[in-house]
C-alpha positions as a LaTeX table, in Angstrom:
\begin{tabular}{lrrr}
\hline
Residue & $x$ (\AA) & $y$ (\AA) & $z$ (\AA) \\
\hline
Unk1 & 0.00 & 0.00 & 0.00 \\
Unk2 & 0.86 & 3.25 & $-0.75$ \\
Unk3 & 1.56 & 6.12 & 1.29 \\
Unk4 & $-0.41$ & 9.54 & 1.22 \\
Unk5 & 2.72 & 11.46 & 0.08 \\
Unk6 & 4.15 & 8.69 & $-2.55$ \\
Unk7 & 2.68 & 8.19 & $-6.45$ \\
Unk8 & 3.29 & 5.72 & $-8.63$ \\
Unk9 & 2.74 & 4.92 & $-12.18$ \\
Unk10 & 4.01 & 2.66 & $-15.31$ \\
Unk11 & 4.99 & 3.80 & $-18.87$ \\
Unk12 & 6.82 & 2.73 & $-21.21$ \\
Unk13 & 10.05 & 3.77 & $-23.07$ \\
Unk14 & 8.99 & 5.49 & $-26.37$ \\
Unk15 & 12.44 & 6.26 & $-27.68$ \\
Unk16 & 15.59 & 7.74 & $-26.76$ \\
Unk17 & 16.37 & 11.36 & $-28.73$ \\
Unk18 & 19.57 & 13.89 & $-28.01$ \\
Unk19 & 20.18 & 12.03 & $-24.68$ \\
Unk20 & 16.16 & 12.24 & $-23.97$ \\
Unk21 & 14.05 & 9.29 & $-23.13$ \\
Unk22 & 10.57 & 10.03 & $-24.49$ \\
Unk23 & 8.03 & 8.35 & $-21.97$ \\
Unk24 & 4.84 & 7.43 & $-22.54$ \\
Unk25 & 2.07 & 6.95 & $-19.52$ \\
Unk26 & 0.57 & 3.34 & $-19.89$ \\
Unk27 & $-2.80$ & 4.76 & $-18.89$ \\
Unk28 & $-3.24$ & 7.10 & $-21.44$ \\
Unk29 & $-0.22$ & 7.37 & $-24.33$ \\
Unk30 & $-0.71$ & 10.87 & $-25.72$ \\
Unk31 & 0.40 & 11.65 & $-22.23$ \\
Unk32 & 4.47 & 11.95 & $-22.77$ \\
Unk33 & 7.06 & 13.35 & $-21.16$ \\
Unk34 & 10.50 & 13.72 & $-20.63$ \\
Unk35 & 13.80 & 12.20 & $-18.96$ \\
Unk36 & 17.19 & 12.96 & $-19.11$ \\
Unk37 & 18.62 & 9.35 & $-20.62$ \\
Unk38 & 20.96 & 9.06 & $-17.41$ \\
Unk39 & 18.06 & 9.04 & $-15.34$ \\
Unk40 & 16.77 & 5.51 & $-16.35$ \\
Unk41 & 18.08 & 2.00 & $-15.28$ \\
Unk42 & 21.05 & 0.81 & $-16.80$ \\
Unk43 & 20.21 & $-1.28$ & $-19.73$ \\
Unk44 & 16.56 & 0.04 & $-20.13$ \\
Unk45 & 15.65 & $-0.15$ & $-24.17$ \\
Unk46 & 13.30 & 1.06 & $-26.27$ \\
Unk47 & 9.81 & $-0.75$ & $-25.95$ \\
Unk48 & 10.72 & $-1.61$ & $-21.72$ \\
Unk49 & 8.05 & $-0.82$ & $-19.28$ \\
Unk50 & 9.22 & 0.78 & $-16.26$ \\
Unk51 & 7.69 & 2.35 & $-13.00$ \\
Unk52 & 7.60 & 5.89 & $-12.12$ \\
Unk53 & 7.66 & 6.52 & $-8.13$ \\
Unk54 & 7.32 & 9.87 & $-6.75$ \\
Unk55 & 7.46 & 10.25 & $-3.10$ \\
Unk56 & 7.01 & 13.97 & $-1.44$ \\
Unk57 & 10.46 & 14.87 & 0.89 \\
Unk58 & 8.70 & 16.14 & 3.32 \\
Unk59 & 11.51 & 16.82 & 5.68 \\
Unk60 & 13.82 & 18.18 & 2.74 \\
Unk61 & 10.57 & 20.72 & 2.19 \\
Unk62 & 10.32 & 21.88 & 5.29 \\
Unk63 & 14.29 & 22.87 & 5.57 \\
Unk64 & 14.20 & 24.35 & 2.14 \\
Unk65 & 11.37 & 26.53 & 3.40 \\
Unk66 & 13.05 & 27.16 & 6.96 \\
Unk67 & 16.08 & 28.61 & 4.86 \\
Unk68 & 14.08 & 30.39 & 2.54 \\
Unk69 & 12.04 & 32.16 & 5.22 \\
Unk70 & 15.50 & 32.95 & 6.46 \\
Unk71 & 16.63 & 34.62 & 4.20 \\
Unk72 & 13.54 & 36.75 & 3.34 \\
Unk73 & 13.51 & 37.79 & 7.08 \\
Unk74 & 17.27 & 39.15 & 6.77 \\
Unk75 & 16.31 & 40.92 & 3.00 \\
Unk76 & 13.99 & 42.66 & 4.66 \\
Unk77 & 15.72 & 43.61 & 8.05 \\
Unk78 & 18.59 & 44.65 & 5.61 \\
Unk79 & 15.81 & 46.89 & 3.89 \\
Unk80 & 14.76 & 48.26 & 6.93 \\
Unk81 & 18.14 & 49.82 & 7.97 \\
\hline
\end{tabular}
């Protein structure tokens, strides 16, 4: 089972292009997108199906904002001077 903050999906490997793997959702194929080629699995090939998984950082978020709320708080004490 998955988790609330995790996604996952198949498609399969359209073609490779300029170093691009052209990816095709299984679930609907006019939905494509994009990968850098170094992304995949070693050995993937045209015509493999692969899985997708996304899964939400949530404690990488939450630092990323903490630093960027940081910073805004010094721009504008900086501005205030």
């Amino acid at each position: 089972m998955m988790a609330e903050d995790e996604s996952a999906f198949r498609v399969s490997l359209d073609r490779v292009e300029e170093g691009l793997a052209v990816l095709l959702l299984r679930e609907d194929e006019s939905i494509r997108f994009t990968l850098p080629r170094s992304l995949l699995p070693a050995g993937a090939r045209e015509g493999d199906i692969l899985e997708v998984a996304i899964r939400r950082d949530v404690a990488e978020t939450e630092e990323a904002r903490r630093r960027v709320a940081e910073r805004i708080a010094r721009l504008r004490k900086r501005s205030a001077e």
